[in-house]
N, CA, C and O of each residue as an XYZ file, in Angstrom:
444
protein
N      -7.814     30.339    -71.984
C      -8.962     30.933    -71.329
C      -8.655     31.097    -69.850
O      -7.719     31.792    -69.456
N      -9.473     30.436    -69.049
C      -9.427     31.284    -68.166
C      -9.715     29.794    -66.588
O     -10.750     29.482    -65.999
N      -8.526     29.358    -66.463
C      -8.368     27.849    -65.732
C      -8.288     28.273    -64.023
O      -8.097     29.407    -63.582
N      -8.401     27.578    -63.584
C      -8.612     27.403    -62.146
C      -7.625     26.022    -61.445
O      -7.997     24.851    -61.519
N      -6.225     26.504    -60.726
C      -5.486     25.245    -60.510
C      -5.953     24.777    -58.984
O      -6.335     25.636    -58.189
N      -5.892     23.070    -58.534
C      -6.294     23.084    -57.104
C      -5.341     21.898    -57.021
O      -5.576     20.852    -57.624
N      -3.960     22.130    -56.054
C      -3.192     21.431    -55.209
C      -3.626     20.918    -54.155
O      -4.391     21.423    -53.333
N      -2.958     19.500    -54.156
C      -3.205     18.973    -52.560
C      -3.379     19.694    -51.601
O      -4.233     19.380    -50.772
N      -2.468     21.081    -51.422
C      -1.742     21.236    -50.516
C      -2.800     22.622    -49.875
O      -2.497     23.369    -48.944
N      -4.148     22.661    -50.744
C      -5.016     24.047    -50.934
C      -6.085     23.154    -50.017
O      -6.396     21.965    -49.951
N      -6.602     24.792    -49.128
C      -7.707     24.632    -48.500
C      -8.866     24.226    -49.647
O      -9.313     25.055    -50.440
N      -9.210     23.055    -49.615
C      -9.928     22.536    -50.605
C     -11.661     23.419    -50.538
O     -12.206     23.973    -51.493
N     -12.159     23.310    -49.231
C     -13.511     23.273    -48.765
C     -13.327     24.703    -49.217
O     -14.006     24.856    -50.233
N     -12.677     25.844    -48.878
C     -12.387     27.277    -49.467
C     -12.353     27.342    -50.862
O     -12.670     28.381    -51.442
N     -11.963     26.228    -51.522
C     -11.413     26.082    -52.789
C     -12.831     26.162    -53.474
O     -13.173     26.921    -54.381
N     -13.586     25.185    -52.818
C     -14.875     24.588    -53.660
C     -15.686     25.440    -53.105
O     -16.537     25.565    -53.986
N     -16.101     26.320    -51.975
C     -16.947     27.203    -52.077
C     -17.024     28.770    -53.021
O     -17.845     29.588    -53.438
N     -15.542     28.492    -52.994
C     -15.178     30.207    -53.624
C     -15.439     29.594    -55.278
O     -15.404     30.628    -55.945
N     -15.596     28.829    -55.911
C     -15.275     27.942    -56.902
C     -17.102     27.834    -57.469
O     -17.412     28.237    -58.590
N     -17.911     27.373    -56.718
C     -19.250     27.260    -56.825
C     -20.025     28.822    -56.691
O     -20.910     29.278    -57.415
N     -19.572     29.249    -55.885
C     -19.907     30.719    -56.154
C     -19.445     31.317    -57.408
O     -20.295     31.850    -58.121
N     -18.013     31.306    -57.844
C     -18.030     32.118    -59.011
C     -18.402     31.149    -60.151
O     -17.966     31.660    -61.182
N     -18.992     30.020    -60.421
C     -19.371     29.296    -61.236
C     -21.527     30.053    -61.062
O     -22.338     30.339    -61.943
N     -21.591     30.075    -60.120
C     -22.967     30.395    -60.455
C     -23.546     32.177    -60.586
O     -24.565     32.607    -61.125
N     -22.517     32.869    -59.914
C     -22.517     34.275    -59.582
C     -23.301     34.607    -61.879
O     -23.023     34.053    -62.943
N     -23.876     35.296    -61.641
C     -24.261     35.802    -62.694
C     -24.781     34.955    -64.069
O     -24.873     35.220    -65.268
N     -25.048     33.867    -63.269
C     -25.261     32.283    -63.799
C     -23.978     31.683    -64.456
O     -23.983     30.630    -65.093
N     -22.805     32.514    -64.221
C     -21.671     31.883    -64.889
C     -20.926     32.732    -65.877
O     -19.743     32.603    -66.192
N     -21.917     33.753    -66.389
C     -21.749     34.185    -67.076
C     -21.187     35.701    -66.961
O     -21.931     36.664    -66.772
N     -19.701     35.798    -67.107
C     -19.149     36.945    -66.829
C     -17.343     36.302    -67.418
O     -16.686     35.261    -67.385
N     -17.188     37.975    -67.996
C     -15.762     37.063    -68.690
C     -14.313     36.694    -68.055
O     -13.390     36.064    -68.572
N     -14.404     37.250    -66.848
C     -12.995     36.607    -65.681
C     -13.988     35.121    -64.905
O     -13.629     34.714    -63.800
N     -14.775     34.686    -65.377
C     -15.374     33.254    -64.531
C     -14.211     31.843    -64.744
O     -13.366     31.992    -65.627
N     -14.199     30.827    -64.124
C     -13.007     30.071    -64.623
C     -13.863     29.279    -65.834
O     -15.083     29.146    -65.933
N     -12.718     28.768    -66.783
C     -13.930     27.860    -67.778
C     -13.490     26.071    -67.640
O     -14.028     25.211    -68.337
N     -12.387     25.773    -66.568
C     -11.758     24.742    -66.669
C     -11.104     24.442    -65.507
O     -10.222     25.252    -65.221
N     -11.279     23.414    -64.646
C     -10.684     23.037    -63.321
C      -9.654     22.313    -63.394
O      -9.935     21.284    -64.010
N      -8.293     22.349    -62.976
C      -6.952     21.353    -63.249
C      -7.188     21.234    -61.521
O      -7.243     22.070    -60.620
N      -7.282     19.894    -61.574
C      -7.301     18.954    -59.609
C      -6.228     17.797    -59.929
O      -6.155     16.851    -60.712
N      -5.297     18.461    -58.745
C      -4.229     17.603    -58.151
C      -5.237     15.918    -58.130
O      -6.445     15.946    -57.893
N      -4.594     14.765    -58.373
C      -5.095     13.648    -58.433
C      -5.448     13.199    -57.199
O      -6.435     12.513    -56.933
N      -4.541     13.639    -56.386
C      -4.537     12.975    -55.480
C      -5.699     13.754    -54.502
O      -5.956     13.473    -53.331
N      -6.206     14.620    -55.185
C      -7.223     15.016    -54.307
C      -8.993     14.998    -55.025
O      -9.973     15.334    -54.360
N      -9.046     14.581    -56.329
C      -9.145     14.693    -57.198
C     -11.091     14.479    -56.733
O     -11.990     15.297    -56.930
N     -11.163     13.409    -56.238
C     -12.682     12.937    -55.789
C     -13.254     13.833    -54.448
O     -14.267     14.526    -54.545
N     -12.579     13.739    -53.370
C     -12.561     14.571    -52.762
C     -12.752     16.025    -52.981
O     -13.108     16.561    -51.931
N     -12.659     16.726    -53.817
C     -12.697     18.401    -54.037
C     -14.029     18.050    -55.127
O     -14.949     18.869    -55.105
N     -14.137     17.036    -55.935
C     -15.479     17.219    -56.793
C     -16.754     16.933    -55.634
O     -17.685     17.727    -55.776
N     -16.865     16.317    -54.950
C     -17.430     15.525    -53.274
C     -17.942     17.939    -52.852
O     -18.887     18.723    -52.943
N     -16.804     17.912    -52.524
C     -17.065     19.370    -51.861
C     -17.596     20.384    -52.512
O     -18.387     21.154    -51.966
N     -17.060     20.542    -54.278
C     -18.092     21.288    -55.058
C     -19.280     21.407    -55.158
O     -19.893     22.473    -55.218
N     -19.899     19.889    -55.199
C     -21.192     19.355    -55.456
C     -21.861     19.809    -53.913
O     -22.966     20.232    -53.573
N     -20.906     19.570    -53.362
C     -21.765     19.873    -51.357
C     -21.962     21.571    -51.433
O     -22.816     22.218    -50.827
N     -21.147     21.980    -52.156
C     -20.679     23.850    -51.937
C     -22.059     24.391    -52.540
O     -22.804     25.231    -52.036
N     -22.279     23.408    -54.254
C     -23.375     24.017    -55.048
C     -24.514     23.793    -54.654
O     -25.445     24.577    -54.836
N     -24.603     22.774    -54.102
C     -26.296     22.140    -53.594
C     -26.438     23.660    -52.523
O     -27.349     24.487    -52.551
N     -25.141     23.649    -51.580
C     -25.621     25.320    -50.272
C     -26.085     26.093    -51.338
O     -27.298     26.289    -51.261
N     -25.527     26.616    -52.334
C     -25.874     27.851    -53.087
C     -27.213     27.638    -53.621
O     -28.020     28.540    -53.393
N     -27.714     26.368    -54.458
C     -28.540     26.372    -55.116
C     -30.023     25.547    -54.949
O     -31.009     25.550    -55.685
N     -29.743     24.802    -53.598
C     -30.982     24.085    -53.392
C     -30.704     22.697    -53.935
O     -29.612     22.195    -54.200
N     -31.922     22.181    -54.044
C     -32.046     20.370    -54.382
C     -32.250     21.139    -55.982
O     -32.732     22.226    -56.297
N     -31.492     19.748    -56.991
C     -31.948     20.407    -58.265
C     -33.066     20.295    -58.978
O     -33.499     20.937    -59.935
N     -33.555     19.201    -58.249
C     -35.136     19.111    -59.319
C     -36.028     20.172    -58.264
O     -37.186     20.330    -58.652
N     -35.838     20.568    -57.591
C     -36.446     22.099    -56.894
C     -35.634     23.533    -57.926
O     -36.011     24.705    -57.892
N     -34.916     23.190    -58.449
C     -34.458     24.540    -59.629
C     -35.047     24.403    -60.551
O     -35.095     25.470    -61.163
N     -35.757     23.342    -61.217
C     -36.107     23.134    -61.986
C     -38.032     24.027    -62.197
O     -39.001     23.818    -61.466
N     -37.981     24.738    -63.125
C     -39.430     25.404    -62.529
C     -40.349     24.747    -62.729
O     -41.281     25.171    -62.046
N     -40.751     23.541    -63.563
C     -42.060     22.796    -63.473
C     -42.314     22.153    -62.205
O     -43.426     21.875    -61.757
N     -41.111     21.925    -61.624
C     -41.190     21.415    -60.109
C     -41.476     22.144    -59.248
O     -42.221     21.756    -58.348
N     -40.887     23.617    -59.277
C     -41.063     24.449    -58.632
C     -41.960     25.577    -58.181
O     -41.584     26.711    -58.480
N     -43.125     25.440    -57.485
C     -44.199     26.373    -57.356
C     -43.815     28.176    -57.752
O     -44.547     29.066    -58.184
N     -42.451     28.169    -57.399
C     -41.669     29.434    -57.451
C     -41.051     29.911    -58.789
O     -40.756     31.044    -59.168
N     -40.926     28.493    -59.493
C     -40.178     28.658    -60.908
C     -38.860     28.650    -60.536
O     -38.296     28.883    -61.605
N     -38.029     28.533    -59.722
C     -36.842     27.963    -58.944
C     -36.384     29.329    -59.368
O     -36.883     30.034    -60.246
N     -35.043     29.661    -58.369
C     -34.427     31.415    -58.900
C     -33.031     31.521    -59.632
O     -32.359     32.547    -59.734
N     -32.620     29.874    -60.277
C     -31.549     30.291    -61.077
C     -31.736     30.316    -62.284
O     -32.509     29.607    -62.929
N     -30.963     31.223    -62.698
C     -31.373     32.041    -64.358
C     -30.978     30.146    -65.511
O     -30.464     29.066    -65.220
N     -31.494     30.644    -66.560
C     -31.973     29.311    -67.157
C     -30.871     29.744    -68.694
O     -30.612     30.938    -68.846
N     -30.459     29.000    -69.446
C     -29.744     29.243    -70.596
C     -31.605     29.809    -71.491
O     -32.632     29.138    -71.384
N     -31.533     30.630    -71.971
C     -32.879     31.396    -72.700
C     -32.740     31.341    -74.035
O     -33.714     31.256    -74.782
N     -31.426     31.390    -74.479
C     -31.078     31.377    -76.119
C     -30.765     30.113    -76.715
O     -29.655     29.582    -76.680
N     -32.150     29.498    -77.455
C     -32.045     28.169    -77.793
C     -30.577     27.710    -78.558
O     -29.833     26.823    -78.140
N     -30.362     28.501    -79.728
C     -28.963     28.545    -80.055
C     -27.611     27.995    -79.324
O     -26.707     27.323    -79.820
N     -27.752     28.488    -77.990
C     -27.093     28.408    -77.176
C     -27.154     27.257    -76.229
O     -26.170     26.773    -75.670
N     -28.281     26.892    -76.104
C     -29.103     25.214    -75.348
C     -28.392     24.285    -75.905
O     -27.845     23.387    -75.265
N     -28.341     24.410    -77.070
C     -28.086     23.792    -78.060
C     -26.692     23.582    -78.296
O     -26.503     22.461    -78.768
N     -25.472     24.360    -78.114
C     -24.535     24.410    -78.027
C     -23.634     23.534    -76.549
O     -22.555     23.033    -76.232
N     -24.918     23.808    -76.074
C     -24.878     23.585    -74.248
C     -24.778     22.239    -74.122
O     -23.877     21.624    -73.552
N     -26.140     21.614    -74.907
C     -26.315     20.100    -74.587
C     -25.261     19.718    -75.442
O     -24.540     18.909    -74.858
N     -24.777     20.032    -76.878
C     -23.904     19.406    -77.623
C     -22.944     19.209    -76.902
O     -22.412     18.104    -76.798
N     -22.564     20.258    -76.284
C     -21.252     19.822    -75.363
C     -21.334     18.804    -74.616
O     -20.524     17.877    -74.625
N     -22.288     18.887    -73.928
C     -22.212     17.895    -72.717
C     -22.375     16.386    -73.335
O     -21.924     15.450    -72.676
N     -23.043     16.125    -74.653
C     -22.982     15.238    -75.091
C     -21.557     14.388    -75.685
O     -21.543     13.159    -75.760
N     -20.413     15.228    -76.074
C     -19.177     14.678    -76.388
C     -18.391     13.979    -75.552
O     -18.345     14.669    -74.533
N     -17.799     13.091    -75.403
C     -16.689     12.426    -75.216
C     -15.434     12.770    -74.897
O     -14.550     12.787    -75.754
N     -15.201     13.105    -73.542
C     -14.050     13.794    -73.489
C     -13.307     13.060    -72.607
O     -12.082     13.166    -72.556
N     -14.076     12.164    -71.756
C     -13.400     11.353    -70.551
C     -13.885     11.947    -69.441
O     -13.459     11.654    -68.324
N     -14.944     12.955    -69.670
C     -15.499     13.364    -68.574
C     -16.898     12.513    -67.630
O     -17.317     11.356    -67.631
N     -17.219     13.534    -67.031
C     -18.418     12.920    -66.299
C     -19.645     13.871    -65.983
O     -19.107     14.798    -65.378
N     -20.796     14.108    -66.048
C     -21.353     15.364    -65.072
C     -21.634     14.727    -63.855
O     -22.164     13.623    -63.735
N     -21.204     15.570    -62.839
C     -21.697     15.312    -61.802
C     -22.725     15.789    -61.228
O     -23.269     15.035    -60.421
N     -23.295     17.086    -61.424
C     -24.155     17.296    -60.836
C     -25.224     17.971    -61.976
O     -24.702     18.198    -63.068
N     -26.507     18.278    -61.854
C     -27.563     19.037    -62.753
C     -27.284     18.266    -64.280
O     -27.195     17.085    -63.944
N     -27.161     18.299    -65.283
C     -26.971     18.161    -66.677
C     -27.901     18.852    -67.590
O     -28.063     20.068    -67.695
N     -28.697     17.570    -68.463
C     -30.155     18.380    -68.948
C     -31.401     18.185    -68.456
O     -32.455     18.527    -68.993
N     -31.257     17.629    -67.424
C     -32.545     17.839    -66.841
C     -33.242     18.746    -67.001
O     -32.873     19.831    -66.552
N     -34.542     18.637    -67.718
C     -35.387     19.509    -68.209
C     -35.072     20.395    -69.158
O     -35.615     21.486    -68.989
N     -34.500     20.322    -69.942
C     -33.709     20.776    -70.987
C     -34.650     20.184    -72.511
O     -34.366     19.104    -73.030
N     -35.647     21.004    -73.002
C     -36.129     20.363    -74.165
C     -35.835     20.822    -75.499
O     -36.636     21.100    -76.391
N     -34.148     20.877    -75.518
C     -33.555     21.082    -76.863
C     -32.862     19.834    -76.999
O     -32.009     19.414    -76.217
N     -33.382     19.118    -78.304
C     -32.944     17.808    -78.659
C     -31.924     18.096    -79.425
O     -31.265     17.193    -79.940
């Protein structure tokens, strides 16, 4: 598919803004988007630190995206196809050695 590599040796803060933008640009959804981040170790906390700082600029506080919170209904597009919610949370539910760091299912009422 379609991976995203980040070396020590890379303007990281460039890395993670250009990185959070095309992760949210069209809510994600477009078929050159990356689907998978490979981070040099040694930089490894540090560049997730700057993503999370990059996405909060783009997207606000997240329980303000969230539209029951939000007087506005917050303005990022929402997964709409339960099918797909569903596919969404399954994922995030597996075991991979991962972590989320930021948003998950918050407010997400597909069990």
């Amino acid at each position: 598919k379609n991976p995203t590599f980040e070396h020590r040796s890379a303007d990281l803060k460039l890395a993670a803004d250009r990185l959070a933008f095309a992760k949210t640009f069209n809510s994600g959804q477009w078929c050159i988007d990356a689907d998978y981040v490979l981070v040099d170790e040694a930089v490894f906390d540090e560049f997730n630190g700057l993503v999370v700082e990059a996405a909060r600029s783009l997207l606000g506080d997240e329980k303000a995206q969230r539209g029951d919170e939000n007087p506005r209904g917050g303005w990022f597009n929402r997964v709409v196809n339960e099918r797909h919610a569903s596919r969404v949370a399954a994922f995030l539910e597996e075991d991979h050695g991962g972590e989320v760091i930021m948003g998950g299912l918050g407010g997400c009422d597909v069990k």
